[in-house]
N, C-alpha and C positions, 0 to 999 in steps of 0.2 A: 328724588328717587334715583338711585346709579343699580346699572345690571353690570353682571361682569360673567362671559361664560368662557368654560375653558372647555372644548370640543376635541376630543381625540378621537380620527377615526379607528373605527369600530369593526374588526374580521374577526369575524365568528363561525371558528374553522371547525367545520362538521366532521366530528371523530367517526371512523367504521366504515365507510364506504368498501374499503375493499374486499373486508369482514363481510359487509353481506353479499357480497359478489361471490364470492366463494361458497358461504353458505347455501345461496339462492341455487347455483350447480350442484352441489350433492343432493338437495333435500329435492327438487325435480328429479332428476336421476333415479333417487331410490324410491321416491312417493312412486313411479310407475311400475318399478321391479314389485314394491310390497302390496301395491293394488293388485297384479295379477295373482300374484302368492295368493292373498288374499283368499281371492273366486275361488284358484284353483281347490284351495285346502281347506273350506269352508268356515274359517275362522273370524269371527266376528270381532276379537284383539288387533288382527292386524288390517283387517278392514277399518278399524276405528283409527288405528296408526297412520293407515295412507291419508284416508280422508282428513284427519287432521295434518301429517303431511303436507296433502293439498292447501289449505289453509296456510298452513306455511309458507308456501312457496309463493302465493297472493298474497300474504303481511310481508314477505322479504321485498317484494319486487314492489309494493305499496310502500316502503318505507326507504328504498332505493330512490323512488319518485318525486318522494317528499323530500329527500334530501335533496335533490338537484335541485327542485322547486324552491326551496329553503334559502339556495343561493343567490335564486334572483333579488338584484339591486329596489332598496325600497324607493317610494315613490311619492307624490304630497297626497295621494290617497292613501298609501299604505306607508305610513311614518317610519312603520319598526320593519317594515320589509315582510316577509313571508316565514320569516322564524317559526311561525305559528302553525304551519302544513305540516310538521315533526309529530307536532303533538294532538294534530289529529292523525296523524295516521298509528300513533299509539291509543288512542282511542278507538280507532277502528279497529286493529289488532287486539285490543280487549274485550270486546263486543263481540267479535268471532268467537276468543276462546269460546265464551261462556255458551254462545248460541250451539256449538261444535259438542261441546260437555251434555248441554242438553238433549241432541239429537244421538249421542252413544248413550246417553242413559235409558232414554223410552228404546232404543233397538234395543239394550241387553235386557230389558224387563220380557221384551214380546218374546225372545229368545231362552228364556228363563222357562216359559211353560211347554219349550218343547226343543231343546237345545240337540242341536244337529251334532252327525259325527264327524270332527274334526280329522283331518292327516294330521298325526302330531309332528310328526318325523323334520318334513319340510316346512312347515311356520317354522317350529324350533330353530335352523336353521337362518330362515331368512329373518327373525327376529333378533336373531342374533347382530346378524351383519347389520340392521337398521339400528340398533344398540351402537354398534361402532361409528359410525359414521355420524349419528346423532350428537355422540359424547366429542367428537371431532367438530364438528358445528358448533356446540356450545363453548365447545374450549378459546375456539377462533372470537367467539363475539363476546365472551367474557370478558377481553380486555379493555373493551370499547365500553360495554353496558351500562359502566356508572358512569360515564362519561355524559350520555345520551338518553334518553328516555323512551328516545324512538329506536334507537340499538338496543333497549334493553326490552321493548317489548318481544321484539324479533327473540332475543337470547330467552326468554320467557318460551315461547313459540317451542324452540328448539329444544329446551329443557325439557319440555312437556311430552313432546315426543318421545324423548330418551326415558321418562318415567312409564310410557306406555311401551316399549318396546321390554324395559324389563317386566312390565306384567305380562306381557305375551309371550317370555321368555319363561316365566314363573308358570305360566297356564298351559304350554306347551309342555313342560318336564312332568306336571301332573297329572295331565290327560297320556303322556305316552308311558306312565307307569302304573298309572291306576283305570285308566279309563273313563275315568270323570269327568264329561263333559261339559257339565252344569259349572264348572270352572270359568270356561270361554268368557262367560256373559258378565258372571262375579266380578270376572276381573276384568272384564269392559266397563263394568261402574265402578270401582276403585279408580281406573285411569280418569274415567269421567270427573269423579270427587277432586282429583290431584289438579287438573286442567281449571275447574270452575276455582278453585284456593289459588294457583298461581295467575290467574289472571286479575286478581279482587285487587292488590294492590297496583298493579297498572290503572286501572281504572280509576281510582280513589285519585293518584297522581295524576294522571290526562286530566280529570275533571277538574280539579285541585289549581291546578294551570290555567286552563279556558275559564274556570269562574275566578282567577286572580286572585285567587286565595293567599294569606301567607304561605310561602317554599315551609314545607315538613320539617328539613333542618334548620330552620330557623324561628328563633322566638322574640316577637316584638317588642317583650317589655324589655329583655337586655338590651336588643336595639335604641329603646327608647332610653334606658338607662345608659347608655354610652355618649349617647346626645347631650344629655343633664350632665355629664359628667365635667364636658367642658366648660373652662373657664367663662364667667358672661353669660350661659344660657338659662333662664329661667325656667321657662317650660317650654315644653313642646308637643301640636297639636296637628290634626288632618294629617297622622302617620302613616303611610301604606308602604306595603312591600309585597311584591309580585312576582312572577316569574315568565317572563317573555317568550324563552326556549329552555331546555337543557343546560345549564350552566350559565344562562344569562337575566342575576335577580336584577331587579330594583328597588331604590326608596324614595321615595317624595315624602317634602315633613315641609311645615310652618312649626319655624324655630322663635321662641321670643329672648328678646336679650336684652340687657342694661343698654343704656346711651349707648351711642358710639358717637363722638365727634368727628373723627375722622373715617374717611372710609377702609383708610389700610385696617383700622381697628376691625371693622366689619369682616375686610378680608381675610383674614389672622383666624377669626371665628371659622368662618364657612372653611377653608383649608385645614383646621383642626378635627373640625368636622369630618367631614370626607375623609381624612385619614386616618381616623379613629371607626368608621364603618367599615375603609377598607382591611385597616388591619386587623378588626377582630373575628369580621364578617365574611371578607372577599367579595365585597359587593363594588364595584367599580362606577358603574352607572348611578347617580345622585342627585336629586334636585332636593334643594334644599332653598327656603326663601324666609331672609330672615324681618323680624319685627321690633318694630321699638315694643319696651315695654307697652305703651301707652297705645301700640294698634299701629302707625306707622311702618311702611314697609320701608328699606334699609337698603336689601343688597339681596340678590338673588344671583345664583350660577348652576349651571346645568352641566354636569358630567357623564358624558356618555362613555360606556364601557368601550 
């Protein structure tokens, strides 16, 4: 039996930090200005704006958290490090949204049977200014979002905001030209609806992650078929592919191959290998452990990203 591993250490530089540092300051800021608007002008839109606001500002500073944590060096209890505190803290962040959708939807139903009078004048106003600042926030963590998972739940967060800041921009212009009330609350469940849809795919992904699922962009049987592809390999069995953090998959395989009498032959393999995942895949991280036809294990190597 020969191993052979080739070990590259492994920095796995957490995009966005300073994206939500910035965001985490505007979205406090204005969630306290549009809470008071809120009371004052008895607007149940931009009540549902702050409160989810709030929410915001606890998924920014939870995903702030998780990133530092994320940083800490792994350990022989924890192998792969803490990469994994990311993606719950986008699962936490999705599990808000949704709880957040729910609790503006039953206010605007109760508020439906007896819809108060709004100040249109000043929501209009401050829904405005939380429209700007929102579309500002999201523009800032845009760049980061597909990078990160845990950035993108946050850029989720903020987008959502900005979709309710235009319905309370939309409910405001209605009520202060018609006097329509029954608006407010309408369009406190429209936001509602928008909040509960943008959060479904975060959630699918966080879980998607924690139960080691195959990565979404990626499809096994090509995988598998890139394996086959090489020279020597007959088939190949116990495939997996996972995803650790945000941009960091993996694959593990039991590869079977003709003879090799020598071991560079084996080597030749598994190096064809790996760079036939990496280049079509971008997967860097690789174990791969090869076998005689006949059951014999050969040569094994372990490539960490």
């Amino acid at each position: 039996m020969a191993h052979t591993h080739n070990h590259a250490h492994h920095h796995h530089h957490r995009p966005g930090s300073k994206e939500l540092r910035i965001s985490l300051v505007i979205t406090t800021a204005f969630m306290l200005a549009e809470a008071v608007g809120g009371y004052l002008t008895h607007s149940l839109a931009l009540l549902a704006d702050a409160g989810h606001m709030l929410s915001d500002a606890g998924s920014l500073a939870l995903s702030l958290i998780a990133m530092r944590f994320a940083m800490r060096q792994r350990t022989p209890q924890m192998t792969y490090g803490y990469y994994r505190a990311e993606i719950l803290a986008a699962l936490v962040n999705g599990v808000t949204l949704v709880v957040i959708s729910i609790v503006i939807f039953y206010e605007a139903i109760l508020r439906m049977q007896s819809p108060p009078e709004v100040q249109s004048a000043p929501m209009l106003v401050i829904a405005t200014a939380g429209l700007l600042l929102n579309l500002f926030s999201a523009y800032i963590l845009s760049r980061k979002q597909k990078e990160s998972l845990n950035v993108r739940g946050a850029f989720l967060h903020v987008l959502a905001d900005a979709l309710g800041s235009v319905g309370a921009i939309a409910a405001g212009v209605v009520m202060l030209t018609t006097g329509w009330y029954l608006v407010d609350p309408i369009v406190s469940m429209a936001i509602a609806l928008l909040i509960l849809f943008s959060s479904w795919r975060l959630l699918r992904e966080s879980v998607m992650v924690l139960m080691e699922g195959t990565p979404l962009h990626l499809d096994m049987r090509e995988i598998e078929e890139a394996i086959m592809s090489v020279s020597g390999v007959v088939q190949v069995h116990d495939l997996h592919i996972w995803t650790v953090t945000s941009g960091f998959e993996a694959v593990s395989a039991h590869v079977v191959v003709q003879h090799c009498e020598r071991m560079e032959e084996a080597q030749t393999i598994l190096g064809q290998i790996r760079d036939r995942i990496h280049q079509q895949f971008g997967i860097d991280h690789t174990t791969i452990q090869l076998e005689h036809v006949e059951g014999q294990v050969r040569a094994q190597v372990v490539l960490p990203h």
